[in-house]
PAVO-48626 format. One record per residue (C-alpha): x, z, y; residue in one letter. Coordinates in steps of 0.05 Angstrom, whole numbers, m for minus. Example, Ala and Ser with C-alpha at 12.3 -4.5 7.8 and 13.67 -1.06 7.14 Angstrom:
# PAVO-48626
ATOM      px      pz      py  type
ATOM     246     156     m90     a
ATOM     273     143     m21     s
# end
This chain:
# PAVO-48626
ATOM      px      pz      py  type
ATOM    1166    1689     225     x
ATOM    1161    1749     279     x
ATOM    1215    1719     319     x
ATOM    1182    1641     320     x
ATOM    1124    1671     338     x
ATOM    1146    1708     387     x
ATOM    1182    1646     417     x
ATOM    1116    1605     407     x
ATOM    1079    1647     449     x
ATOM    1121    1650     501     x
ATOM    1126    1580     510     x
ATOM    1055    1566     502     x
ATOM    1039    1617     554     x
ATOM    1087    1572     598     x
ATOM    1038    1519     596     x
ATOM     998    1500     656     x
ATOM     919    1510     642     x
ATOM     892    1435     634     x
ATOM     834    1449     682     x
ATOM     834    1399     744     x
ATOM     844    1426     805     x
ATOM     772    1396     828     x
ATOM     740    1445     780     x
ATOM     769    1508     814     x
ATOM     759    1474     884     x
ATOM     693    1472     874     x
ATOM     682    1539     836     x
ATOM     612    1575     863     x
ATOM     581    1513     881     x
ATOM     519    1498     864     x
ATOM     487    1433     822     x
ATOM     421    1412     801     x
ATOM     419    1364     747     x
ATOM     355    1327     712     x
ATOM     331    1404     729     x
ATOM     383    1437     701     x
ATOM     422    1493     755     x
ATOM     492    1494     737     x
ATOM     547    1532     784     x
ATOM     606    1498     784     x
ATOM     659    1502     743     x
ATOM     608    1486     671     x
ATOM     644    1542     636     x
ATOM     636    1586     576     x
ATOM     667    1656     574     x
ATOM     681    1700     512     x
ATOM     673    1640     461     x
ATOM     679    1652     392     x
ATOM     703    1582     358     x
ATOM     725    1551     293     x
ATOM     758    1486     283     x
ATOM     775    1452     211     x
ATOM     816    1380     200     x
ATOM     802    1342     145     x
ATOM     843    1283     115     x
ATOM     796    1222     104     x
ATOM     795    1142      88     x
ATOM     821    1114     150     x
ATOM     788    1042     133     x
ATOM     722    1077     121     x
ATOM     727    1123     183     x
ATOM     749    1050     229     x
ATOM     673    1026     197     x
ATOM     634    1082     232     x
ATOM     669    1065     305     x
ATOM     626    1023     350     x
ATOM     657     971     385     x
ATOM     721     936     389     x
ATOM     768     987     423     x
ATOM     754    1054     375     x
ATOM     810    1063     330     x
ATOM     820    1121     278     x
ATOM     886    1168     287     x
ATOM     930    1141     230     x
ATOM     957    1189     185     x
ATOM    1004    1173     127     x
ATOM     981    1142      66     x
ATOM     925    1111     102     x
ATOM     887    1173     125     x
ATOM     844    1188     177     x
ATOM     823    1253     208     x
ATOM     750    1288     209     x
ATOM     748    1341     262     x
ATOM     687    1400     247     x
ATOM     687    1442     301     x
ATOM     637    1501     313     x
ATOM     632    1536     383     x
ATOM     587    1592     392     x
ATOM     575    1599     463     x
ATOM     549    1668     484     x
ATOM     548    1658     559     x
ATOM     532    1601     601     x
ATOM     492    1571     656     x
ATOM     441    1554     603     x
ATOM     444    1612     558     x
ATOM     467    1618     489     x
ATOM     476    1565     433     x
ATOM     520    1545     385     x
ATOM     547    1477     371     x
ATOM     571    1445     312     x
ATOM     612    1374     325     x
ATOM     632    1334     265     x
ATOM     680    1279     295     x
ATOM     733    1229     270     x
ATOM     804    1237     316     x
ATOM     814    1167     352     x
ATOM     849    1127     405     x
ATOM     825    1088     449     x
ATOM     852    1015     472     x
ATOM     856     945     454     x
ATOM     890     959     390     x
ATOM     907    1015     345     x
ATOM     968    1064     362     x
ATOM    1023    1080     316     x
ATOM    1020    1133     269     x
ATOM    1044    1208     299     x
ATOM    1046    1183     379     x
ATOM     975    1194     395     x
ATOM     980    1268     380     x
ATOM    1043    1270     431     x
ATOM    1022    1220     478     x
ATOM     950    1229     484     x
ATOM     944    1197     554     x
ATOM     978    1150     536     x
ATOM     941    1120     475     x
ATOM     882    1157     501     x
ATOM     877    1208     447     x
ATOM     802    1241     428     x
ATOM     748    1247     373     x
ATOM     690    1202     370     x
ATOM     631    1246     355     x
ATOM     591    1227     300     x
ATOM     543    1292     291     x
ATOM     526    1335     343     x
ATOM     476    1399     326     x
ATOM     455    1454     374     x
ATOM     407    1508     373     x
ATOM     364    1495     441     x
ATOM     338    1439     472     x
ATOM     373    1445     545     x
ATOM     425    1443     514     x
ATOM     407    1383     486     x
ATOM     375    1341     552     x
ATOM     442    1372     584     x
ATOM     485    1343     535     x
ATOM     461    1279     525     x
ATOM     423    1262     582     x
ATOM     486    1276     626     x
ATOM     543    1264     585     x
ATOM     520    1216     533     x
ATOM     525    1263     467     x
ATOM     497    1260     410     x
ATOM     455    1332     409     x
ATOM     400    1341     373     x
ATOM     373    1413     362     x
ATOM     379    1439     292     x
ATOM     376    1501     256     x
ATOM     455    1538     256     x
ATOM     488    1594     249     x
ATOM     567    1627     262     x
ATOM     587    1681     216     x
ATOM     654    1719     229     x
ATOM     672    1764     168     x
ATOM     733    1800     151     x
ATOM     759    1752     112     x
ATOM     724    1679     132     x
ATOM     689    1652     180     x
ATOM     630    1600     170     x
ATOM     580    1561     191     x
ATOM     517    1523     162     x
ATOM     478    1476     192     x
ATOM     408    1447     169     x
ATOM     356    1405     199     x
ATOM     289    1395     175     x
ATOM     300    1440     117     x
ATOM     353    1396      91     x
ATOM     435    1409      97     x
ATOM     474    1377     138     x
ATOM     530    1413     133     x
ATOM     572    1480     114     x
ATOM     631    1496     132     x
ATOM     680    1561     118     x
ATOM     749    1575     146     x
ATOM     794    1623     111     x
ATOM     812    1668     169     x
ATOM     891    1653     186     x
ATOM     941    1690     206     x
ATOM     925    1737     268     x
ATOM     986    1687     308     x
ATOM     946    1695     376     x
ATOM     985    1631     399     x
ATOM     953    1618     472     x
ATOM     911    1551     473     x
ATOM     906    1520     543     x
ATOM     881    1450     513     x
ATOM     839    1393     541     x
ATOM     808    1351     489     x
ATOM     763    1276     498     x
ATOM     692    1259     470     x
ATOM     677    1204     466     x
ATOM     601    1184     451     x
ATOM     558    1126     441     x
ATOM     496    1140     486     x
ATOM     442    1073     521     x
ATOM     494    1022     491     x
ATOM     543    1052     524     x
ATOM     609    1094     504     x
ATOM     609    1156     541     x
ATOM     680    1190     554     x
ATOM     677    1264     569     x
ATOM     728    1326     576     x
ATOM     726    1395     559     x
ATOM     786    1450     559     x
ATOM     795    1516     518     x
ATOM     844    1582     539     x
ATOM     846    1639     494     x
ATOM     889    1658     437     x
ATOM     882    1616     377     x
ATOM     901    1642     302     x
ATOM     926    1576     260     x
ATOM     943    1562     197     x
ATOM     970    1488     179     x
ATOM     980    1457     109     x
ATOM     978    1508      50     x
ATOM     966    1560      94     x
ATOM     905    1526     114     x
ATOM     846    1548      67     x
ATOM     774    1515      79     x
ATOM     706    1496      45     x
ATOM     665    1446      64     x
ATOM     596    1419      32     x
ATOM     561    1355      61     x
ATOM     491    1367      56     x
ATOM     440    1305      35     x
ATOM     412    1300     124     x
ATOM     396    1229     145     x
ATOM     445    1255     206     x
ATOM     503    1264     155     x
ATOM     489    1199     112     x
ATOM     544    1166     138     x
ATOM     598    1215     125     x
ATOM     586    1204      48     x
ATOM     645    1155      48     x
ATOM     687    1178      81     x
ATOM     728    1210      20     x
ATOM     736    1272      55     x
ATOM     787    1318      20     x
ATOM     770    1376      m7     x
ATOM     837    1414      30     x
ATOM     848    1415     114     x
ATOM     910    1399     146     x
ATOM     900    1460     189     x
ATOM     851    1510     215     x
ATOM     838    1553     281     x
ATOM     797    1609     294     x
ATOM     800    1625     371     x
ATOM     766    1703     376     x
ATOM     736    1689     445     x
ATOM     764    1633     489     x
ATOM     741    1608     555     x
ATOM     717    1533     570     x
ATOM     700    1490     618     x
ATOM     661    1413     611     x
ATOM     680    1371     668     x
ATOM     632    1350     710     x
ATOM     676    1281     706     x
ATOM     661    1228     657     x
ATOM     664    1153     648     x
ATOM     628    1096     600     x
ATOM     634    1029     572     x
ATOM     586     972     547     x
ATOM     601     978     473     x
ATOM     605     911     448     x
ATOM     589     868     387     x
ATOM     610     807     364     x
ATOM     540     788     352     x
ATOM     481     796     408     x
ATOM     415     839     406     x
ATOM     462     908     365     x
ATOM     463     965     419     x
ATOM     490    1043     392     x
ATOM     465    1117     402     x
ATOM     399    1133     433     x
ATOM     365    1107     488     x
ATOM     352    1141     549     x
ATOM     272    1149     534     x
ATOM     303    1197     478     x
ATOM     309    1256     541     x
ATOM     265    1241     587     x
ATOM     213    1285     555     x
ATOM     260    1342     540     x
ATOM     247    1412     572     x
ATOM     294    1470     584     x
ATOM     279    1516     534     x
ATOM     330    1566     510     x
ATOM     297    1586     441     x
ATOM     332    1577     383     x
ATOM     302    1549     309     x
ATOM     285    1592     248     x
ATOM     375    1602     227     x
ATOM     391    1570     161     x
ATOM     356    1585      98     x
ATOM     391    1541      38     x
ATOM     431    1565      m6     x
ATOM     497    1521      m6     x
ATOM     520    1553     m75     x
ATOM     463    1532    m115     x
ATOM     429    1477     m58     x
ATOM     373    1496     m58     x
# end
């Protein structure tokens, strides 16, 4: 095991970082956006993050993709993928928060891709999560997020405990749960991440394609390794994730110590269509135009997720 890791991380570290160049062109330039300052690159230093997969129904998770051209990553025996990611950003242009994404792994394209492909040839079949549920602790955060890249935020209490043994975080709104979620900490394999991953988001009728990319060391653990609770609380912004049949074991988890990202200032969108007129998805745009640029965070979680209450 010593020796393959050994080998793993020196191949990983051979791997070119997945930033475009036009983000370190422009590094130490300046942007002002709806009133929020950003200097370029939109990075994140010393970023503590968990991510958990989940196998799910793929039929059910195709139901909660808007459109015609959404498609869920096909897994054997007819599984889909639910992606809960936490990052808790300590330092950024617009100061701390943390963020907790629940999203279902998809491709993107006229049809759906072939089981396995997608997770080798992501440019190809267009490879990324549609977000479903999309908490964060401020409210720049959240006219950042969705008023300029089209994501679902909404702020919400949350929290991102590391402990010797787990790591975990809860996230409630309006005094109700939306979710939980605790990682077994893996192995310390400090395999260096250089990753890009897609959003994509439905935001003014629109899907909304964005692009973010991680760098630290990552500690995995894949299959029984992989050791992970999750509770689905009873939040109207969770509803939907009730039929999903999520299993109670992951297919993997990572805990990356403190990474470094960066958002791309890039991002595209699409008319999401309907086969019958007058449905439209996400949030309209009067849903930020009111927003400030506060940086205080709500009361952190209170409920109980052993006893729910």
């Amino acid at each position: 095991m010593n020796r393959f890791l050994r080998l793993a991380r020196l191949g990983l570290s051979a791997v070119p970082s997945p930033v475009p160049r036009r983000q370190r062109r422009l590094a130490g330039r300046h942007a002002l956006v709806d009133g929020i300052p950003f200097v370029l690159p939109v990075d994140s230093v010393d970023t503590p993050a968990l991510m958990a997969g989940f196998p799910v129904d793929r039929e059910a998770a195709a139901r909660l993709l808007p459109g015609g051209e959404l498609h869920p990553l096909a897994l054997p025996g007819g599984k889909g993928l639910l992606l809960v990611t936490v990052v808790n950003y300590l330092r950024t242009d617009i100061g701390r928060y943390i963020e907790f994404s629940i999203a279902i792994a998809c491709t993107h394209g006229p049809r759906p891709a072939p089981p396995l492909l997608p997770g080798l040839l992501r440019g190809a079949f267009r490879t990324g999560q549609y977000v479903v549920d999309l908490p964060v602790s401020s409210e720049i955060s959240v006219k950042g997020g969705k008023g300029i890249w089209g994501m679902p935020k909404h702020r919400a209490s949350l929290d991102f405990t590391v402990g010797d043994a787990a790591v975990s975080s809860q996230y409630e709104v309006d005094g109700r749960l939306g979710m939980y979620v605790e990682i077994a900490r893996p192995p310390a394999t400090a395999l260096p991440m250089r990753v890009g991953a897609v959003n994509y988001c439905p935001f003014r009728g629109m899907l909304m394609k964005s692009s973010v990319y991680f760098d630290g060391p990552a500690d995995v653990a894949v299959g029984r390794r992989a050791r992970a609770r999750l509770v689905l609380g009873d939040a109207p912004q969770v509803a939907a994730l009730h039929g999903l049949g999520i299993a109670d074991d992951p297919l993997f988890t990572v805990y990356l110590p403190a990474a470094q990202g960066v958002l791309d200032d890039h991002f595209e969108c699409w008319f999401l269509t309907s086969e019958q007129p007058g449905r439209t998805y996400g949030e309209r745009l009067d849903s930020v135009v009111g927003l400030g640029l506060s940086q205080e965070w709500p009361e952190p979680p209170r409920l109980d997720v052993g006893t729910g209450s």
